[in-house]
C-alpha positions in Angstrom: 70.6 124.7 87.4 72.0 121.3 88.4 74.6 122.9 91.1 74.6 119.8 93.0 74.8 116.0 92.4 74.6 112.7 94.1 76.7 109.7 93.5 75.5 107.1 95.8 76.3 104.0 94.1 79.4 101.9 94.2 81.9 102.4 91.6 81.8 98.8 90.5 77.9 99.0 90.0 78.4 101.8 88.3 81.2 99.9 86.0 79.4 97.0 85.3 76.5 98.9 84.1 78.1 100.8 81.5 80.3 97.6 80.5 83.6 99.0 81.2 86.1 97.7 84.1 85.6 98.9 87.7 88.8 100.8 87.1 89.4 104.7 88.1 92.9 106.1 86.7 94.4 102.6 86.4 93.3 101.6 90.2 90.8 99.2 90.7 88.3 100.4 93.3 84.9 100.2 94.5 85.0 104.3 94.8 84.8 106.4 97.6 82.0 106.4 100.3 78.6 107.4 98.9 78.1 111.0 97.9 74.5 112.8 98.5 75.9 116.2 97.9 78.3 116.7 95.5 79.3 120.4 95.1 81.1 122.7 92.2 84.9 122.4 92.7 84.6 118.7 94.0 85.4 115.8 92.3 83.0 114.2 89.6 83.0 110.2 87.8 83.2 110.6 84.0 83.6 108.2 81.7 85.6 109.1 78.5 87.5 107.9 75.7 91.2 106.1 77.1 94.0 108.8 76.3 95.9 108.5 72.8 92.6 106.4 71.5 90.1 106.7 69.1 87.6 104.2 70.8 87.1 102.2 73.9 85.8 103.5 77.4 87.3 104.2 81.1 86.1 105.8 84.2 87.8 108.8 85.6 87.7 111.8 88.1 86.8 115.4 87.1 86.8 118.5 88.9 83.7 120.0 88.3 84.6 123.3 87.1 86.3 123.1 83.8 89.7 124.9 83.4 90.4 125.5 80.0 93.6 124.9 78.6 94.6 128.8 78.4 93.3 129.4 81.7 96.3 130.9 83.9 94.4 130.3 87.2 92.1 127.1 88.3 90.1 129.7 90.0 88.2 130.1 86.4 86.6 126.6 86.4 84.2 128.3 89.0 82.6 129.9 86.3 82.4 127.0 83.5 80.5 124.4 85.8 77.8 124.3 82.8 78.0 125.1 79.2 74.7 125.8 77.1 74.1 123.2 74.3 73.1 125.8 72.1 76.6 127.7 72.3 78.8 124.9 73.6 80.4 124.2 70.1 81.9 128.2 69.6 82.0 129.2 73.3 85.8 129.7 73.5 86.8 127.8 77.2 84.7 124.6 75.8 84.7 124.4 72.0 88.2 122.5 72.0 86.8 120.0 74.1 83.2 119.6 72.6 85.5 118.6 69.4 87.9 116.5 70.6 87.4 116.1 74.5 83.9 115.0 75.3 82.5 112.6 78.6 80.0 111.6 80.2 79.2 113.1 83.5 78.2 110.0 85.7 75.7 110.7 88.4 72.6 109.1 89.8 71.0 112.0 90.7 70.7 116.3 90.8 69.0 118.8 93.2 67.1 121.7 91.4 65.2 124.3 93.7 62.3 125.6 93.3 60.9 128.9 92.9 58.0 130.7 95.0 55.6 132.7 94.1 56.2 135.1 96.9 60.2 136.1 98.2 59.1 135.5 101.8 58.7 131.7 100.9 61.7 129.6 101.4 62.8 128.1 97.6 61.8 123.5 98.0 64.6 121.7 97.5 64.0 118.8 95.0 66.1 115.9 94.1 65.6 114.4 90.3 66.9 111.3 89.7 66.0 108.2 87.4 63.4 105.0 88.1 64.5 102.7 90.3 68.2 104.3 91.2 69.9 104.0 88.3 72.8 106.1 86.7 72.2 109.1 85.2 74.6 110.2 82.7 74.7 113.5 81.2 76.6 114.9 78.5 79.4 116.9 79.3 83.4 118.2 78.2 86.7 117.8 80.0 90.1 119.2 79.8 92.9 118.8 80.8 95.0 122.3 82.0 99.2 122.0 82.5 100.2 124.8 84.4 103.8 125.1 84.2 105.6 123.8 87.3 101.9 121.8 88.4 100.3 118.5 88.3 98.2 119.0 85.3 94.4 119.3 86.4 91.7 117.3 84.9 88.0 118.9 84.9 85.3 118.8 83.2 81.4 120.7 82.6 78.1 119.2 82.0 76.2 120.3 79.3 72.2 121.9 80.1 69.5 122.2 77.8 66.1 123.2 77.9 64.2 121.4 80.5 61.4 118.7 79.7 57.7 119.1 81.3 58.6 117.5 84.7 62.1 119.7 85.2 60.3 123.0 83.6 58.1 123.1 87.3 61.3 124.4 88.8 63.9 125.3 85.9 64.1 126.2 82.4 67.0 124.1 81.8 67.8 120.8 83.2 71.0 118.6 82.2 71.7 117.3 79.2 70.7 113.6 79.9 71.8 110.8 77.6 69.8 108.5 76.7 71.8 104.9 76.3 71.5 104.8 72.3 73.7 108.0 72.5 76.1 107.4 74.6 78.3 105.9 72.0 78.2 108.8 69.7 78.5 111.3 72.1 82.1 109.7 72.9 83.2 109.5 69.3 80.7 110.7 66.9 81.8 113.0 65.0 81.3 116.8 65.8 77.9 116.6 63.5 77.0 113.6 65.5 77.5 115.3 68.6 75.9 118.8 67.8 72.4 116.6 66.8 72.0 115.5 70.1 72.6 119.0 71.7 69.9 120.1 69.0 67.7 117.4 70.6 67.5 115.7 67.0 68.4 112.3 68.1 66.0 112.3 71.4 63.6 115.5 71.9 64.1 117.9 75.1 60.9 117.4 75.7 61.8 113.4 76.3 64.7 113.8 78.2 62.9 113.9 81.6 60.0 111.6 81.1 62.2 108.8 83.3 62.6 111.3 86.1 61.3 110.8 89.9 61.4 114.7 91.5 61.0 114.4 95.3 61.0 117.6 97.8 63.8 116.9 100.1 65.0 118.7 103.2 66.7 121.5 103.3 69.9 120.1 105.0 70.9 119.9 101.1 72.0 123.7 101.1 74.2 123.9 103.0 77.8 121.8 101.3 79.4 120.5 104.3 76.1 118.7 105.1 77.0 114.9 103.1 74.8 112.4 104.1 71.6 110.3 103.7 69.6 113.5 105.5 69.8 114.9 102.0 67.7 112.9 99.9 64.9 112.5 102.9 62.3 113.2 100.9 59.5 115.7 103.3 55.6 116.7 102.7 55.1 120.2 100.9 
């Protein structure tokens, strides 16, 4: 679920909309080229809470594949690109940063696949993303890992839960998406604050997709080298 992303606005857009400056690790910049197929182990936009504070906002870059702090090899971010909302609080490589270390996964749009009822069809690639191309942000958990004699490495998961009625047509699960009222809390609510959204208290699972467009798109999207607008051409079924 959710193994590939697109980020195809410009940084500043994507600033301005969530009210903090178009600032990425203390540079100003309008952000790289557009992304149409972001892929585990790449680079992902979060915004988080400034370092040292309590409150505020900034943008930042993520590998997407968290490393947790005990981690002795990067290589294990390959298997915490996701974290369950149900388990995310106790799993051990993301409950520190579900306490003290949560973001917000920035994207404005995901590619889910889906699933025929015969093997000899060839799985539809679909990309889901919100009404009229706005950002999508989805809850997620970043870390930050020191190795000893390394730059320390900043990454980060996205949360899934279980999918609305649109997403469940190809996926049980689907991201956890924010809606704008929890945003906020999701940054520095408390822990309680925090586990009521993964319990879909504060906006239902079954809300969470009701804003979502899902169009077939080639398949040019499977393989990862391929990063361009061929990805999102949306085809007939």
């Amino acid at each position: 679920m959710c193994g590939r992303a697109t980020l195809t606005l410009p940084v500043d857009e994507i600033a301005e909309a969530l009210g903090v400056p178009p600032v990425v690790h203390g540079v100003p910049t309008p952000g790289p080229p557009p992304r149409y197929n972001v892929a585990p182990t790449q680079s992902m936009l979060v915004l988080r809470t400034p370092k040292g504070e309590s409150a505020g906002r900034e943008l930042a870059w993520a590998r997407w594949g968290l490393v947790p702090f005990w981690a002795t090899d990067r290589k294990i971010g390959s298997r915490f690109l996701q974290a369950r909302s149900e388990t995310v609080a106790t799993t051990a490589a993301f409950r520190r940063a579900f306490t003290s270390r949560r973001c917000v996964v920035v994207v404005d749009g995901f590619y889910e696949w889906s699933h025929p009822a015969s093997k000899k069809e060839a799985k539809v690639p679909h990309l889901v993303r919100p009404e009229e191309g706005r950002i999508l942000p989805i809850a997620g958990v970043w870390e930050r890992w020191r190795p000893e004699g390394e730059e320390p490495l900043e990454s980060c998961a996205v949360l899934t839960a279980p999918a609305g009625p649109r997403i469940a047509t190809l996926h049980d699960r689907m991201p956890l998406v924010l809606r704008p009222h929890e945003i906020e809390t999701w940054l520095h609510g408390s822990v309680e604050e925090a586990e009521a959204i993964t319990r879909g208290e504060t906006t239902t699972f079954a809300e969470r997709d009701a804003s979502l467009v899902l169009t077939p798109v080639s398949t040019w999207v499977n393989d990862v080298k391929h990063d361009d607008a061929a990805c999102i051409a949306a085809v007939e079924r």
